[in-house]
C-alpha positions as CSV (number, residue, x, y, z in Angstrom):
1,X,76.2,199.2,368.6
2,X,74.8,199.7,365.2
3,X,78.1,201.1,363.6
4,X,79.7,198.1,365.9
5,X,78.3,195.5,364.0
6,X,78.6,197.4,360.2
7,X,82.3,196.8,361.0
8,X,81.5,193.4,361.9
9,X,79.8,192.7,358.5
10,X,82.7,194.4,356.4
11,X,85.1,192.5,358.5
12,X,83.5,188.9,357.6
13,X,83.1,190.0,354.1
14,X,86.4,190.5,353.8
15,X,87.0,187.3,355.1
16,X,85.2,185.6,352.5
17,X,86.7,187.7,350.0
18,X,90.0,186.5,351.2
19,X,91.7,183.4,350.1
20,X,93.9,183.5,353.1
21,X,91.0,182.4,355.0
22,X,89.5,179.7,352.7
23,X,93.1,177.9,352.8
24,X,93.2,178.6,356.4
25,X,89.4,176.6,356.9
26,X,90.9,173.8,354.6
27,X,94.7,173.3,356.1
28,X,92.0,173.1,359.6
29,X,89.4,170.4,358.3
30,X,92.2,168.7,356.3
31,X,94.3,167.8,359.9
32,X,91.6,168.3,361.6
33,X,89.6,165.2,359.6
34,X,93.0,163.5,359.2
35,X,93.7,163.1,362.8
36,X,90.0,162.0,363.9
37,X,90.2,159.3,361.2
38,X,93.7,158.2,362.5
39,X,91.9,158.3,366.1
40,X,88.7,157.2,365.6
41,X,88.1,155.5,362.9
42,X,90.2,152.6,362.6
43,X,90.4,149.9,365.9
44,X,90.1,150.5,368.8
45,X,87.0,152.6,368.2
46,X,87.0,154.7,371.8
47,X,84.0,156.8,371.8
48,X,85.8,159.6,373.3
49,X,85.5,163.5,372.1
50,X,88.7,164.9,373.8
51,X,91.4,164.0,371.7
52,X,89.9,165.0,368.6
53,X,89.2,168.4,371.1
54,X,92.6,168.2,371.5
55,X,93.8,167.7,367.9
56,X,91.6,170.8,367.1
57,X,92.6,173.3,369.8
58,X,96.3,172.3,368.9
59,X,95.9,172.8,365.2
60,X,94.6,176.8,366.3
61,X,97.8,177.5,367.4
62,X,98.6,177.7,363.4
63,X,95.1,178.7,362.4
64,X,94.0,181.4,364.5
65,X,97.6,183.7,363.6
66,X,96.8,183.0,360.1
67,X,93.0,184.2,360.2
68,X,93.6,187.7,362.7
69,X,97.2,188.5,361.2
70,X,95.3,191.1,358.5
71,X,92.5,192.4,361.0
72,X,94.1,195.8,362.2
73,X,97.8,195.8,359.9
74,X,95.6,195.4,356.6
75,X,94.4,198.9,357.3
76,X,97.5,200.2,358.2
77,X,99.8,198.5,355.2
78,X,96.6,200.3,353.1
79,X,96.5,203.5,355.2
80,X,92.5,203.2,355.0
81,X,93.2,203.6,359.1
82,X,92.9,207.4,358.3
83,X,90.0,207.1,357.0
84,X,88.9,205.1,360.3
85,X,90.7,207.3,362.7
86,X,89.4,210.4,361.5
87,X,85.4,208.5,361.2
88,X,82.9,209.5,364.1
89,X,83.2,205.7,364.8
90,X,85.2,205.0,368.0
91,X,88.6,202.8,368.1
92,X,86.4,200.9,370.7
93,X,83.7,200.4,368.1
94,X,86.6,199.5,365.4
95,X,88.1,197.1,367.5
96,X,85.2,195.3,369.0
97,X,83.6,194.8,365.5
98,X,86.4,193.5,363.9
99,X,86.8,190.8,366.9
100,X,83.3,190.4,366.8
101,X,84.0,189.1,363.0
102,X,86.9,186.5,364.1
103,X,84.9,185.7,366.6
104,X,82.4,184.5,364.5
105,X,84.9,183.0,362.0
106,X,86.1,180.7,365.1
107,X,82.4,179.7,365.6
108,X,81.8,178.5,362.2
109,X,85.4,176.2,362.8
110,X,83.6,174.9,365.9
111,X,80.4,174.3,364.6
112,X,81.6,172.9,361.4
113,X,84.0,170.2,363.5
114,X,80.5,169.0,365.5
115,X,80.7,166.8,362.3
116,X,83.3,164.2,364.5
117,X,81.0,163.8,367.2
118,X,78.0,163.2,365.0
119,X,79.8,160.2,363.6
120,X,81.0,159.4,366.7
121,X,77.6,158.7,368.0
122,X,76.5,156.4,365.2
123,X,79.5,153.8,366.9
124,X,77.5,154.3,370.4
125,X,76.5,157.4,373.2
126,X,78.8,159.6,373.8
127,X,78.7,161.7,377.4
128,X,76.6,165.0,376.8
129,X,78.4,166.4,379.6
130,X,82.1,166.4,378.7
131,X,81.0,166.3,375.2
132,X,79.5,170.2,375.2
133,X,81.9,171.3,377.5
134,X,84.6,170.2,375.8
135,X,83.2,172.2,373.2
136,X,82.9,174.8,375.3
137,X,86.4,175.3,376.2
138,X,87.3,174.9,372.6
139,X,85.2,178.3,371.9
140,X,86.5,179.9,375.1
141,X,90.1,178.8,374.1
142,X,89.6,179.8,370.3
143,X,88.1,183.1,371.6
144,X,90.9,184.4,373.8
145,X,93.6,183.3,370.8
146,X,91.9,185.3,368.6
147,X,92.0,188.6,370.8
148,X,96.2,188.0,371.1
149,X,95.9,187.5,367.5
150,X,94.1,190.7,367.0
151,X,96.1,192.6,369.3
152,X,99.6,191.0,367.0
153,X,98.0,193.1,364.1
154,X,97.1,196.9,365.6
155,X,101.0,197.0,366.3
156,X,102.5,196.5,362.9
157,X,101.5,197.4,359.1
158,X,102.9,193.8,357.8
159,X,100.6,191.0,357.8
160,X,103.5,188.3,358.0
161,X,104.8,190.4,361.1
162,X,101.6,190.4,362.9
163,X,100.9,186.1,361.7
164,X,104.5,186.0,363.4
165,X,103.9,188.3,366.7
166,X,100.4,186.5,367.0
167,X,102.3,182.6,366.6
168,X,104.9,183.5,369.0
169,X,102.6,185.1,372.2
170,X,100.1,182.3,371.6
171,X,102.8,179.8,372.0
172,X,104.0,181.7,375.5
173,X,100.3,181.3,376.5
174,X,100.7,177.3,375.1
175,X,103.6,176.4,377.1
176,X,104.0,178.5,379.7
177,X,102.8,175.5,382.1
178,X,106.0,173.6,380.8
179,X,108.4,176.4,381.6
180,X,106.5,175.9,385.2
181,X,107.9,172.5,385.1
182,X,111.3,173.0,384.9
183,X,111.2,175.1,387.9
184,X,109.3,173.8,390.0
185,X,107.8,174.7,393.3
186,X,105.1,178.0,393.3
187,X,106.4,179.2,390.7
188,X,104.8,176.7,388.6
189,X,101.8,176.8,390.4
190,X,101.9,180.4,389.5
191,X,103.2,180.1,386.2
192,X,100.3,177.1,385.0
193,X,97.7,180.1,386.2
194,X,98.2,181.5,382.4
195,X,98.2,178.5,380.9
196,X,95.7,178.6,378.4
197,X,95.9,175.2,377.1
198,X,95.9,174.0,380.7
199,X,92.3,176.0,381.8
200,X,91.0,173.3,379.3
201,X,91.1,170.4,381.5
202,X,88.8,170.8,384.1
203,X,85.9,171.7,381.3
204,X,86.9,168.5,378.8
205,X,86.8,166.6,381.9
206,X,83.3,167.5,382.2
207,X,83.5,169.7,385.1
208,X,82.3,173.0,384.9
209,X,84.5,175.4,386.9
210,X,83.7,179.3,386.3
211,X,87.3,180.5,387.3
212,X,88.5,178.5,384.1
213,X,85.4,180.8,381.9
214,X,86.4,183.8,384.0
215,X,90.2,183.0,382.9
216,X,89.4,183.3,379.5
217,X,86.9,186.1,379.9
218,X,89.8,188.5,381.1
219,X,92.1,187.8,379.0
220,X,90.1,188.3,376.0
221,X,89.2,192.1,377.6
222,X,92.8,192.7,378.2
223,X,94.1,192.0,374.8
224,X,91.1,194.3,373.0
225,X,91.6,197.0,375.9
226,X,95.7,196.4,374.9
227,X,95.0,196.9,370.8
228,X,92.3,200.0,371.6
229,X,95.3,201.9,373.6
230,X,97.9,200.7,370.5
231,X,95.3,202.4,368.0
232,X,94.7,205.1,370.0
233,X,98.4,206.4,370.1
234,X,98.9,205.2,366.4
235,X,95.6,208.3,366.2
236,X,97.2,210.8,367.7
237,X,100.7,210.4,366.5
């Protein structure tokens, strides 16, 4: 665990060593704020979280690529992954730290953005219910983007690859509900099953349903158990 979270604490340094990231936190607040005062803040005032929920989760589709696309391919592009590879740290180790740091990073976007809400509530209550578990699927959703994202970067050396890779399985994940649509029948039952933008709705409506949690649970483990066994053969090649 120890050598776990020193990974962890390089990994955020780096972040904040990174301008990448710092435009990535502005381009977020800038829509992000943008969108809430398009929303909110002119008539009607509807004191209502989900939209601007909505507004945020949508605007990680182009975040969350641009924040994991150097996590794993940085190391590679460098060839400091020798250096890792041939450490008595673990890939398991490796990989968990360095999603333990974008995890984090993804916290700090969710706790800065309690900053609508706060203003919200000076216009009138807002439900405490669907208000934190809206937030909550907003974590759970930002958390299971960010292991694709990570997995995009263990399977190529170039960072604009891996921002790419990450963009284009998030957006399977995004719409896969709507390819469900134009079928029809079970198979869109089946098919809305790995929405991830659709596992959101039963929590923003303020109903707490642990298959959604469990959902986003497994697929974060299968995308790190996915990049371990990508690192692992890029060891022993």
């Amino acid at each position: 665990m120890r050598r776990t979270m020193a990974i962890c604490r390089k990994e955020l340094q780096m972040y904040f060593y990174s301008p990448v990231a710092y435009a990535a936190f502005a381009f977020f607040f800038l829509i992000a704020g943008y969108f809430f005062s398009a929303n909110f803040l002119y008539p009607p005032n509807v004191i209502d979280i989900r939209p601007t929920v909505g507004t945020i989760t949508f605007i990680y589709l182009f975040i969350i690529p641009l924040l994991t696309m150097r996590l794993v391919s940085d190391e590679l592009r460098q060839g400091t992954d020798e250096l890792l590879f041939t450490s008595p740290i673990s890939i398991s180790e490796i990989v968990i730290g360095k999603y333990l740091a974008a995890l984090t990073v993804q916290l700090l976007l969710v706790v800065g953005s309690l900053l609508y809400p706060l203003v919200m509530s000076g216009f009138g209550p807002l439900d405490q219910t669907t208000l934190w578990l809206s937030y909550l699927s907003m974590f759970l959703l930002g958390a299971a983007m960010m292991a694709v994202g990570l997995f995009a970067s263990s399977i190529t050396a170039h960072q604009m690859v891996a921002g790419i890779a990450g963009f284009a399985l998030l957006l399977v994940f995004w719409t896969i509900d709507w390819l469900g649509d134009s079928v029809g029948g079970k198979i869109k039952e089946y098919l809305t099953q790995f929405s991830i933008i659709a596992r959101t709705g039963n929590l923003q409506k303020g109903v707490l349903n642990f298959a959604d949690i469990l959902f986003y649970v497994t697929l974060v483990a299968v995308f790190l158990v996915l990049s371990i066994q990508v690192l692992e053969r890029k060891r022993w090649r």
